[in-house]
GUNUGU-446418 format. One line per field, with one value per residue (C-alpha): residue in one letter; x, z, y. Coordinates in Angstrom, 1 decimal, always signed. Example, Ala and Ser with C-alpha at 12.3 -4.5 7.8 and 13.67 -1.06 7.14 Angstrom:
# residues 2
resn: (A	S);
x: (+12.3	+13.7);
z: (+7.8	+7.1);
y: (-4.5	-1.1);
//
This chain:
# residues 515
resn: (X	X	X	X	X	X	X	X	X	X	X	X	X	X	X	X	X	X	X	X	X	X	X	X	X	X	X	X	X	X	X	X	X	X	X	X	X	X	X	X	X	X	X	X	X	X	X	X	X	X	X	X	X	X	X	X	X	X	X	X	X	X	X	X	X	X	X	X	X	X	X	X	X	X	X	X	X	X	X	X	X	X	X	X	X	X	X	X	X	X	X	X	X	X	X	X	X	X	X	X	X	X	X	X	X	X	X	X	X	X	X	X	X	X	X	X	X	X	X	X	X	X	X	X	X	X	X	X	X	X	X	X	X	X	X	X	X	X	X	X	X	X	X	X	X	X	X	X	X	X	X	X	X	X	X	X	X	X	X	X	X	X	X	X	X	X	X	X	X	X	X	X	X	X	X	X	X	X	X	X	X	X	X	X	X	X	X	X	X	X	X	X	X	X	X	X	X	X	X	X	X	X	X	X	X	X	X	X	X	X	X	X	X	X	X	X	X	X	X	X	X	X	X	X	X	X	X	X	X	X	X	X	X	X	X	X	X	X	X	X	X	X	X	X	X	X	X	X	X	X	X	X	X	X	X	X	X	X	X	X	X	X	X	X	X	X	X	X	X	X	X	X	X	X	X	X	X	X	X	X	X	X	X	X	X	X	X	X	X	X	X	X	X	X	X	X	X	X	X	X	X	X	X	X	X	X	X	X	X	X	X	X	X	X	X	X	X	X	X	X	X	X	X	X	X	X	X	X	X	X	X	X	X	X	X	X	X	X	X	X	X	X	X	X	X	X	X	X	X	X	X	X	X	X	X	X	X	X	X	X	X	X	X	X	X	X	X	X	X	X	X	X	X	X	X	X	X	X	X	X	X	X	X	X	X	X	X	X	X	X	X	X	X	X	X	X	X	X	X	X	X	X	X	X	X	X	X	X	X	X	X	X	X	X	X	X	X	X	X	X	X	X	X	X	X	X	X	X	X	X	X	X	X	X	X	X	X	X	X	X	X	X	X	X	X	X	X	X	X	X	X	X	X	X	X	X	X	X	X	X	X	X	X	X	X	X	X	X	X	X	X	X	X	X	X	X	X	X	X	X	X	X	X	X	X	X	X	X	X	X	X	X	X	X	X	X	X	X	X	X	X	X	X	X	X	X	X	X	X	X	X	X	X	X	X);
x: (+130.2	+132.6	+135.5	+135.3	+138.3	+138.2	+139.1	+141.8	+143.2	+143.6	+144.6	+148.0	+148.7	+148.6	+151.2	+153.2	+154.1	+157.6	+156.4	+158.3	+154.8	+151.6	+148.4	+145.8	+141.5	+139.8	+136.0	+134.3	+135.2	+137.6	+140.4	+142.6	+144.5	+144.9	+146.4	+148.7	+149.9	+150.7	+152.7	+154.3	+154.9	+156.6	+158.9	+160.3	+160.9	+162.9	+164.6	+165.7	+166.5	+169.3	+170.2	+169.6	+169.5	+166.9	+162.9	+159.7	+157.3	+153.7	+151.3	+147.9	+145.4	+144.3	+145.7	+142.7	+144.0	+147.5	+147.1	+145.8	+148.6	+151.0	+149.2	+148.8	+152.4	+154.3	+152.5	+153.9	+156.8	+158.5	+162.4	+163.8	+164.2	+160.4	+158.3	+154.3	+152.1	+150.0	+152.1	+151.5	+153.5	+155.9	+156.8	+157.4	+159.3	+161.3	+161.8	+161.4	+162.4	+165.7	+167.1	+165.1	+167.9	+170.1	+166.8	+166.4	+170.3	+169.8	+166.4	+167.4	+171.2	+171.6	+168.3	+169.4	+169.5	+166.2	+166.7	+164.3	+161.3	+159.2	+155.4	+153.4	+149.7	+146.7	+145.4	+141.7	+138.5	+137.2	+136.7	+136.9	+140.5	+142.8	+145.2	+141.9	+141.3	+144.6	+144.5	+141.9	+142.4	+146.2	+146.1	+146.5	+150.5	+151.2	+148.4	+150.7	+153.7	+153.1	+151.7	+154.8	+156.9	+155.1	+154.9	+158.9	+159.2	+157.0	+159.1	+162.4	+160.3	+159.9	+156.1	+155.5	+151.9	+150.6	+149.5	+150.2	+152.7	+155.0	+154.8	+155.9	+158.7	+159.2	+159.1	+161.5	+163.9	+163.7	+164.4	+167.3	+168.8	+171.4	+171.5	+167.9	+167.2	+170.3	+168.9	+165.7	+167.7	+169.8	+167.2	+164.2	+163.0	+159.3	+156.3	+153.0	+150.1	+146.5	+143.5	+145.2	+142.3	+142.3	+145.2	+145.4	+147.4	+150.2	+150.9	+150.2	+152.8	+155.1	+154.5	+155.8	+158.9	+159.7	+160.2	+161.1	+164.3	+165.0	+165.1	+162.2	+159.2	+155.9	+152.6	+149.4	+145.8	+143.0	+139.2	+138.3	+134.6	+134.7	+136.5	+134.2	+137.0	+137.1	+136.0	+140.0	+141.4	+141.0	+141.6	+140.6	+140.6	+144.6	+145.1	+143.8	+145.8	+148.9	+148.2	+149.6	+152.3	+153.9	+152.1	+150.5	+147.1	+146.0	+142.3	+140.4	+136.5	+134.9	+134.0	+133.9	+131.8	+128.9	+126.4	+127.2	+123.7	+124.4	+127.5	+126.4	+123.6	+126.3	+128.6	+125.6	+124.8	+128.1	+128.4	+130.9	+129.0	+129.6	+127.2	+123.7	+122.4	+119.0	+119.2	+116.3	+116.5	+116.7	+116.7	+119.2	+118.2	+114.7	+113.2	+111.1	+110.0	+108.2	+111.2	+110.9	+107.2	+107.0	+110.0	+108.8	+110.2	+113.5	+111.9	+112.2	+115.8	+119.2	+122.6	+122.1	+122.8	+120.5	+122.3	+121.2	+122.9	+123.5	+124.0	+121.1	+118.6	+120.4	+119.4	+115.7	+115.2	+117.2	+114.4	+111.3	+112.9	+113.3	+109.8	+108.8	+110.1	+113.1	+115.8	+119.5	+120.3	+123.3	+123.4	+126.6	+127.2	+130.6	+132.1	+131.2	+133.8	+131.9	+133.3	+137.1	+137.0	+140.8	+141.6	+138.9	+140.7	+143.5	+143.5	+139.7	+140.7	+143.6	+140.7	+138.9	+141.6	+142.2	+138.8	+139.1	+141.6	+140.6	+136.8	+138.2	+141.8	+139.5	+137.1	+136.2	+135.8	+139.6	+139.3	+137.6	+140.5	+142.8	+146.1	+148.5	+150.9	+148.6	+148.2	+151.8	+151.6	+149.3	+150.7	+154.3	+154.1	+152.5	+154.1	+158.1	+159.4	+160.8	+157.1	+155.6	+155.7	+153.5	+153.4	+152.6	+150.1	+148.3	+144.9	+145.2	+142.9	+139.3	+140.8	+138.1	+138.0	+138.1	+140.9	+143.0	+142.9	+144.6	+147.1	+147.9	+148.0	+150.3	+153.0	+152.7	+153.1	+149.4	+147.2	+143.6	+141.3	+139.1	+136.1	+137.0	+137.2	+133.8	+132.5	+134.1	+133.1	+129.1	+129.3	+131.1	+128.2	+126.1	+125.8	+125.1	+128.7	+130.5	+128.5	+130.5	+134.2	+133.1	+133.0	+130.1	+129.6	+126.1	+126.1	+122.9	+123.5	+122.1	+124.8	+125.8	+126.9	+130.7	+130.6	+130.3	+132.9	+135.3	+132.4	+129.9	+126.7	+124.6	+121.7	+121.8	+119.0	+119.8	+117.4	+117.1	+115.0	+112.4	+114.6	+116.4	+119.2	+121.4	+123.2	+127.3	+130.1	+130.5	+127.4	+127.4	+130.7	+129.2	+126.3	+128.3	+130.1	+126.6	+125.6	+128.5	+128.4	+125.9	+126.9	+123.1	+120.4	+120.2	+117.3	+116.5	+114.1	+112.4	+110.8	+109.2	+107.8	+110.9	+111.3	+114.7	+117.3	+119.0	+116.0	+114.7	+118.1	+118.4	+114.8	+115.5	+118.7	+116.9	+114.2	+116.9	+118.7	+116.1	+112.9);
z: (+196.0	+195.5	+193.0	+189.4	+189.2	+185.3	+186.6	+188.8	+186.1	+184.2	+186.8	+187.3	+183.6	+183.8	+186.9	+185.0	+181.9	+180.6	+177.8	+178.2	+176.8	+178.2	+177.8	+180.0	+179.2	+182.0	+182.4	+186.0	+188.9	+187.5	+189.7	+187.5	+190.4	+191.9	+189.1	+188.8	+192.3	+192.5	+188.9	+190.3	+194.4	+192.0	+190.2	+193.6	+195.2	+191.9	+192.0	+195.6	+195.4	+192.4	+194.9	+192.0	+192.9	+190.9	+191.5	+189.5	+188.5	+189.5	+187.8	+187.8	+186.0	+189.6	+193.1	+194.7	+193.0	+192.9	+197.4	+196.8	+195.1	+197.9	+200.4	+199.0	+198.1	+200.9	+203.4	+201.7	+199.3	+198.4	+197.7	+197.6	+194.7	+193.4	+192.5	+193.2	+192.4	+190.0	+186.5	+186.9	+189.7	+188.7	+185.4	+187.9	+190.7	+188.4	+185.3	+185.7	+189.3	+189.2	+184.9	+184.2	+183.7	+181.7	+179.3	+178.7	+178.1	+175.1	+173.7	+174.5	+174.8	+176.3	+178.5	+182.2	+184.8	+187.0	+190.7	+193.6	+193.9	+190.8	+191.1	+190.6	+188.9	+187.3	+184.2	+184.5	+184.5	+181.5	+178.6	+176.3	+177.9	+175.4	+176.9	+177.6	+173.7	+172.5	+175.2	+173.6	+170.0	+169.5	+165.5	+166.2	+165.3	+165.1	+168.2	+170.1	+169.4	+170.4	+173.6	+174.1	+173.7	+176.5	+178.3	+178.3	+178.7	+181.5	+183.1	+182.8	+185.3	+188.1	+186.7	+185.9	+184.5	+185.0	+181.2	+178.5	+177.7	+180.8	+178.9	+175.5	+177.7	+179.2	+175.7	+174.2	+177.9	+177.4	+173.8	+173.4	+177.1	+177.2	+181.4	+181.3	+179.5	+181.8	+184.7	+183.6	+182.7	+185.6	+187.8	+186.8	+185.6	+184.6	+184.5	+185.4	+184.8	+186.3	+184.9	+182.1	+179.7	+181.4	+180.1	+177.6	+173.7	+175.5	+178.2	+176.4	+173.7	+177.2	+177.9	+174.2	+174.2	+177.1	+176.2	+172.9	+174.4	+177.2	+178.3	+180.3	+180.0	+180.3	+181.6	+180.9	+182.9	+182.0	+180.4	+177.8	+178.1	+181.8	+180.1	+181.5	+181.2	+177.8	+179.1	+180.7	+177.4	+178.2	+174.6	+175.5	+172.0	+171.5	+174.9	+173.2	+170.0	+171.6	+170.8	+167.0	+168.5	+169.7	+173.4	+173.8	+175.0	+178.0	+178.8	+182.1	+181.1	+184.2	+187.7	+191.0	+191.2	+188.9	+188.2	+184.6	+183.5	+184.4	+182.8	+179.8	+179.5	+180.0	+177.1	+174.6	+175.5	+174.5	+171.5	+172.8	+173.3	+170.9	+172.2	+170.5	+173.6	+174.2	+178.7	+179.8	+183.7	+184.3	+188.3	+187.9	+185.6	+184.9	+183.8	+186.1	+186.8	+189.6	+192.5	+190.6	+190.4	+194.2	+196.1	+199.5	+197.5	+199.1	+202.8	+202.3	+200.6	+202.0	+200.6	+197.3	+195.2	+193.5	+190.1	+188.5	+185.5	+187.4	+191.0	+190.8	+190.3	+192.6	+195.2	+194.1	+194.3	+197.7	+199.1	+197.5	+199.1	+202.5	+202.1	+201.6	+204.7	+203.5	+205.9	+206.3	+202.9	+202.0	+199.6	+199.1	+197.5	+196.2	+197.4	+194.6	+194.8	+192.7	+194.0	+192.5	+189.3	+188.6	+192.4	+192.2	+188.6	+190.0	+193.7	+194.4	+194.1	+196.4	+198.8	+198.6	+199.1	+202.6	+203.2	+202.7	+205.2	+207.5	+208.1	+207.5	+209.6	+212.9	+210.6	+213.2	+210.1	+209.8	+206.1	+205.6	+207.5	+205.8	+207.3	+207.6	+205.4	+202.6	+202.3	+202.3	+199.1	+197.7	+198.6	+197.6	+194.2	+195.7	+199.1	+199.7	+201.3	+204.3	+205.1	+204.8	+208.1	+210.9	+213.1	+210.5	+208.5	+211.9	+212.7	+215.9	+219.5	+218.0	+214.8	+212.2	+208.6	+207.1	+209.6	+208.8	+204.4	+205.3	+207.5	+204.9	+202.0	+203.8	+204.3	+199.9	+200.0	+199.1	+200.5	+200.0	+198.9	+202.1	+199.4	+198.7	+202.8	+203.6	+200.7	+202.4	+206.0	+204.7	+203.0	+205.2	+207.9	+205.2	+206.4	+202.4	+202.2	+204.5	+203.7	+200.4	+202.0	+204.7	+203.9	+205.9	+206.7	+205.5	+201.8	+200.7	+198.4	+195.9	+193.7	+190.0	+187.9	+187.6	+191.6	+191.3	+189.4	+191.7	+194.0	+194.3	+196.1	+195.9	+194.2	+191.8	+190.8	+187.4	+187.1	+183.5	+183.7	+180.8	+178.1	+174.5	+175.3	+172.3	+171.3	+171.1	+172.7	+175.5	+177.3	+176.5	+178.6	+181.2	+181.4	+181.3	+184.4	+185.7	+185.2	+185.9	+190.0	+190.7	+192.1	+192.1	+191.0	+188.3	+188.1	+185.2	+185.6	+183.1	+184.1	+180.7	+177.8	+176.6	+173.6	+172.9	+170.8	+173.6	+175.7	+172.5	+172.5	+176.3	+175.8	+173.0	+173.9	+177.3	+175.0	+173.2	+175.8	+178.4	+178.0);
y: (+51.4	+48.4	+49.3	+47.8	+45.1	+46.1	+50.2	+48.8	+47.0	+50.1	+51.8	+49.7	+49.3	+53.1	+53.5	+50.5	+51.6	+52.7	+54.9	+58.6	+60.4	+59.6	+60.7	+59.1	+60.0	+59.6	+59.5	+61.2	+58.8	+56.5	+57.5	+59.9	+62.1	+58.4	+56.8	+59.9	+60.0	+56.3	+56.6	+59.2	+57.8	+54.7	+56.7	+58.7	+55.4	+54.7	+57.9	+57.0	+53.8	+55.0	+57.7	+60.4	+64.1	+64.5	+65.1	+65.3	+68.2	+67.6	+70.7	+71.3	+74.0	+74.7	+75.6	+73.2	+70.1	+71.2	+71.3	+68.1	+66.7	+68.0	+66.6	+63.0	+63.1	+64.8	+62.4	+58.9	+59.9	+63.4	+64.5	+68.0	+68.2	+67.7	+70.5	+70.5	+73.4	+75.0	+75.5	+79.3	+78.9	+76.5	+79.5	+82.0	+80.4	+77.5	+79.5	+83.6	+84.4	+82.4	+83.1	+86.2	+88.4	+85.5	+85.4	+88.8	+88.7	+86.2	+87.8	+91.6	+91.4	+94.8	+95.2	+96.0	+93.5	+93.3	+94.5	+94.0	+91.8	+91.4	+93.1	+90.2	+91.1	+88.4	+90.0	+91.6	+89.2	+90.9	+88.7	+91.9	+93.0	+92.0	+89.6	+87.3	+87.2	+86.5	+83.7	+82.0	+83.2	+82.2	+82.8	+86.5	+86.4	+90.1	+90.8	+88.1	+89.4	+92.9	+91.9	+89.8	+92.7	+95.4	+92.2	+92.0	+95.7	+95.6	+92.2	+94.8	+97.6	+94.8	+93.9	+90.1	+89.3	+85.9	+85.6	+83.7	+86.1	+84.0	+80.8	+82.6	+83.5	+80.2	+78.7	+81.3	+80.5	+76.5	+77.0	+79.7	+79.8	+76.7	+77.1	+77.1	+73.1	+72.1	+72.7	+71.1	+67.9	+67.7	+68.6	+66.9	+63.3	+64.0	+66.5	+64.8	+67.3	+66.9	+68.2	+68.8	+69.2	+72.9	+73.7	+76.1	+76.5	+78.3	+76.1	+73.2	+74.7	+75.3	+71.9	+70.5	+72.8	+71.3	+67.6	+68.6	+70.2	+68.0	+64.9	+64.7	+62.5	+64.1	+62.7	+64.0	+63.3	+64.8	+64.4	+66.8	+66.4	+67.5	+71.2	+73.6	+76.8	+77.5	+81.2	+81.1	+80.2	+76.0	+74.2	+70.7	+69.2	+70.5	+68.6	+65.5	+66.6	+65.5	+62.0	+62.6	+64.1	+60.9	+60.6	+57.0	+57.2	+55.3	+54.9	+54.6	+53.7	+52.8	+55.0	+54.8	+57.0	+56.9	+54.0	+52.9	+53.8	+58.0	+57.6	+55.9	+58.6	+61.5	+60.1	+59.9	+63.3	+64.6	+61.9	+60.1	+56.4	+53.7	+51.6	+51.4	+49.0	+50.0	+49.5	+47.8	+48.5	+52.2	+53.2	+56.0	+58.4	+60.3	+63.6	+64.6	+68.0	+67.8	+68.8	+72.2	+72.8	+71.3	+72.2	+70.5	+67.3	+67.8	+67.5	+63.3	+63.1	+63.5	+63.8	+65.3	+68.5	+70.3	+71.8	+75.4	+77.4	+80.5	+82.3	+84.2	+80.8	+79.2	+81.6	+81.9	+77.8	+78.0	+80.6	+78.3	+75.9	+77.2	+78.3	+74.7	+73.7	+72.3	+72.3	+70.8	+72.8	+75.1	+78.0	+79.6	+82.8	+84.3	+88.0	+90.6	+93.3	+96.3	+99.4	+99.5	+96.7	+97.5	+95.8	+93.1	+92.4	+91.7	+90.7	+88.5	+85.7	+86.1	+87.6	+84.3	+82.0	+83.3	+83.7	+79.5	+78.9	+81.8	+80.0	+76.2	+76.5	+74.9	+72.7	+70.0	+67.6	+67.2	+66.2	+69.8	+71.5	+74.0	+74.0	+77.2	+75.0	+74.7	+78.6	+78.6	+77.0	+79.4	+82.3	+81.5	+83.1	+86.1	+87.0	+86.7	+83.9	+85.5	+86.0	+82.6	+80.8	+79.8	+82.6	+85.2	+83.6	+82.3	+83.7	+85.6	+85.4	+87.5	+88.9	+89.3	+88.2	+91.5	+92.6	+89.2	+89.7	+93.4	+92.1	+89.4	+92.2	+94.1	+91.5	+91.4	+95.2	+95.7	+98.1	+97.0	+100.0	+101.9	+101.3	+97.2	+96.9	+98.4	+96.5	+93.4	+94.4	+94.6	+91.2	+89.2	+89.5	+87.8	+83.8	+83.1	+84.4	+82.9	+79.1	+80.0	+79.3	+77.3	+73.1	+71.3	+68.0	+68.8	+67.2	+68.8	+71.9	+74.5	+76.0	+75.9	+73.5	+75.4	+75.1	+71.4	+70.6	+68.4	+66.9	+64.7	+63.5	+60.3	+61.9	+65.1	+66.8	+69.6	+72.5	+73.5	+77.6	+78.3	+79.4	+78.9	+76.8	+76.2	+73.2	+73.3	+71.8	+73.6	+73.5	+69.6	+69.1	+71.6	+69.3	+65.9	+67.6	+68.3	+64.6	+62.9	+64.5	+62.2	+58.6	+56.7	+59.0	+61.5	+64.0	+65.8	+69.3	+71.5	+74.8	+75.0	+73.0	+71.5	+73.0	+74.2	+72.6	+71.4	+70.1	+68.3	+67.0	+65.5	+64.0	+62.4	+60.5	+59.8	+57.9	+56.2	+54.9	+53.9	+51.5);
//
């Protein structure tokens, strides 16, 4: 698909501007981690050319976009003195690890200095554990504050959470710790952040105590109707809130990827059209339920993705499917860790990062490979330093999956339950599994719409099962992410009689906008 001119032209008024607080909206497709790298590659050249010893902060909500980042920048322009990783990261290593005990000086004056390596945990999954509510429900003052304090008490005993109780920490560091904003200042020109309509209120409250106590300028990428983490405490309408807290908004309207009618149909969805246009040629988008009632539909297409609400109907189409004689189709299905919930809590999702690089590190696509750099950059938060090089982290001659995530635990200190390795060991054999953490060149895929978030394919085809879907903003943005995945054809499926709210709702702005 030839490139709008009109996108690129918003694209370079973007990288051009001089404004010190920026906050650019951008719709699927139109180029957002692009813009942000190129603003961001023209600064560092300016930074050199001045011969500044100074660098930039580049943060995003996840580690996938934030490798992203590092590769796209390291390979044209990168200093020393630059920063890019996740901001989870960035707290720990930039702020905590180096002026923890100077911040506990100013906030507990006679707290002990912290020895030793600090124990670093993720809180528990559950939505019902505390420290996942007060993440998302940030008018709990006296909640907060006790939290804060057994957070601090725990920070003195060598045990950092990754919670929002680190950016209250951060806040209070940037705010009360003169040593702390001066190294900010001397160190650092600007904070781009990607995706940054993921962010939640404490980061984003980070974020603001950050330029209002420095002199750095702040740049902020992000599309709130493509929030699909509010379950992780995302608060996409404060991240478009910062506009009336002097940030000039920048705008990027048209994709790359999607056909303007999809898109058009995806902002009407979520409300977010101003245009009344009735559109008279309509190849793109349909409802159409017949790839669900006849599966064998899928034995004439190619390259497309076929979109369901949860893990367990994604697996049940993928079986009609196969039993249809539809082949050159992936189904991917994530580790369930069952046996010891306090270790899966807190360690999965370290499990499954290696599980990546370990079944990508030889990818013979090399745009699919995961190099042993890249998991440096993960696991820099997690394992120490000393650790973190080639030979270590290399996969050796024959050595398993399972046996490669316990020699990687160990080098953090961690000794991975006998219960969570057998449970490993069994599921690991499982091709479903390992499809899961393994990129194909195949491009034809059954997963759910969270999975999809990030991709794309040329035609997209969203289940919808039998049942009482309701109508609020969430599940709109999930579905304008679920939409807005498709480049050319959008597919639209019902199981049932289209009766709920929110199927009533798709049908009738599908008869409003198409004749």
């Amino acid at each position: 698909m030839m490139i709008d001119r009109r996108l690129i032209e918003e694209q370079e008024i973007i990288i051009n501007s001089t404004e010190s607080k920026i906050l650019v909206s951008a719709g699927p497709g139109s180029g957002k981690t692009h813009t942000l790298i190129k603003k961001a590659e023209k600064e560092l050249r300016a930074i050199e050319e001045k011969s500044l010893n100074k660098g930039i902060i580049v943060c995003s909500f996840t580690r996938e976009v934030s490798r992203e980042l590092e590769k796209k920048l390291s390979n044209k322009v990168y200093n020393e003195f630059s920063y890019v990783g996740t901001i989870d990261s960035f707290i720990l290593n930039k702020i905590v690890i180096p002026f923890k005990n100077r911040i506990l000086s100013k906030l507990l004056p006679k707290s002990p200095n912290i020895q030793g390596k600090l124990n670093v945990t993720i809180p528990p999954l559950d939505k019902n554990a505390l420290v996942n509510i007060l993440t998302k429900d940030y008018l709990r003052i006296t909640e907060i504050e006790n939290y804060y304090k057994k957070w601090i008490n725990n920070l003195i005993d060598n045990n950092y959470e990754i919670s929002f109780a680190a950016y209250l920490f951060a806040c209070d560091a940037i705010e009360k710790v003169p040593v702390v904003k001066q190294y900010f200042e001397t160190l650092y020109n600007s904070i781009y952040v990607d995706e940054a309509q993921d962010l939640n209120y404490y980061q984003l409250k980070f974020i603001e105590k950050l330029i209002e106590n420095t002199n750095i300028n702040c740049y902020l990428i992000g599309d709130k109707r493509q929030s699909i983490y509010q379950f992780r405490g995302a608060q996409p309408d404060l991240f478009y809130s910062m506009v009336g807290k002097g940030f000039k908004e920048y705008k990027l309207t048209y994709s790359a990827r999607c056909h303007y009618n999809i898109l058009e149909f995806a902002r009407r969805i979520v409300g977010e059209s101003t245009s009344k246009e009735v559109i008279s040629y309509n190849k793109q988008v349909s409802i159409d339920d017949t790839f669900i009632i006849k599966p064998d539909y899928f034995i004439s297409n190619d390259e497309y993705f076929i979109l369901v609400e949860t893990n367990k109907e994604a697996e049940e189409f993928y079986k009609r499917c196969l039993a249809a004689g539809v082949k050159n189709l992936i189904y991917s299905k994530a580790i369930e860790l069952k046996s010891n919930k306090a270790f899966a809590d807190n360690y999965q999702y370290i499990i499954e990062e290696i599980l990546k690089f370990y079944y990508n590190h030889k990818n013979k696509v090399p745009k699919y490979a995961y190099s042993v750099e890249e998991l440096i950059i993960f696991l820099d938060s997690i394992i120490d330093s000393k650790f973190l090089n080639y030979d270590s982290l290399s996969i050796k001659p024959a050595e398993k999956a399972i046996n490669y995530i316990e020699r990687i635990f160990k080098l953090s200190d961690v000794q991975i339950p006998k219960e969570i390795l057998n449970e490993l060991g069994a599921q690991l054999f499982n091709q479903t599994v390992i499809n899961h953490y393994t990129k194909y060149k195949v491009v034809n895929r059954v997963m759910t719409i969270h999975s999809s978030k990030g991709l794309e394919s040329n035609k997209v085809f969203l289940k919808f099962e039998r049942k009482e879907y309701g109508i609020n903003a969430e599940t709109k943005r999930k579905l304008f992410v679920g939409f807005t995945r498709a480049k050319n054809t959008l597919v639209i499926g019902f199981t049932g009689y289209r009766t709920s709210p929110l199927e009533k709702h798709i049908v009738s702005i599908y008869n409003s906008t198409f004749i």
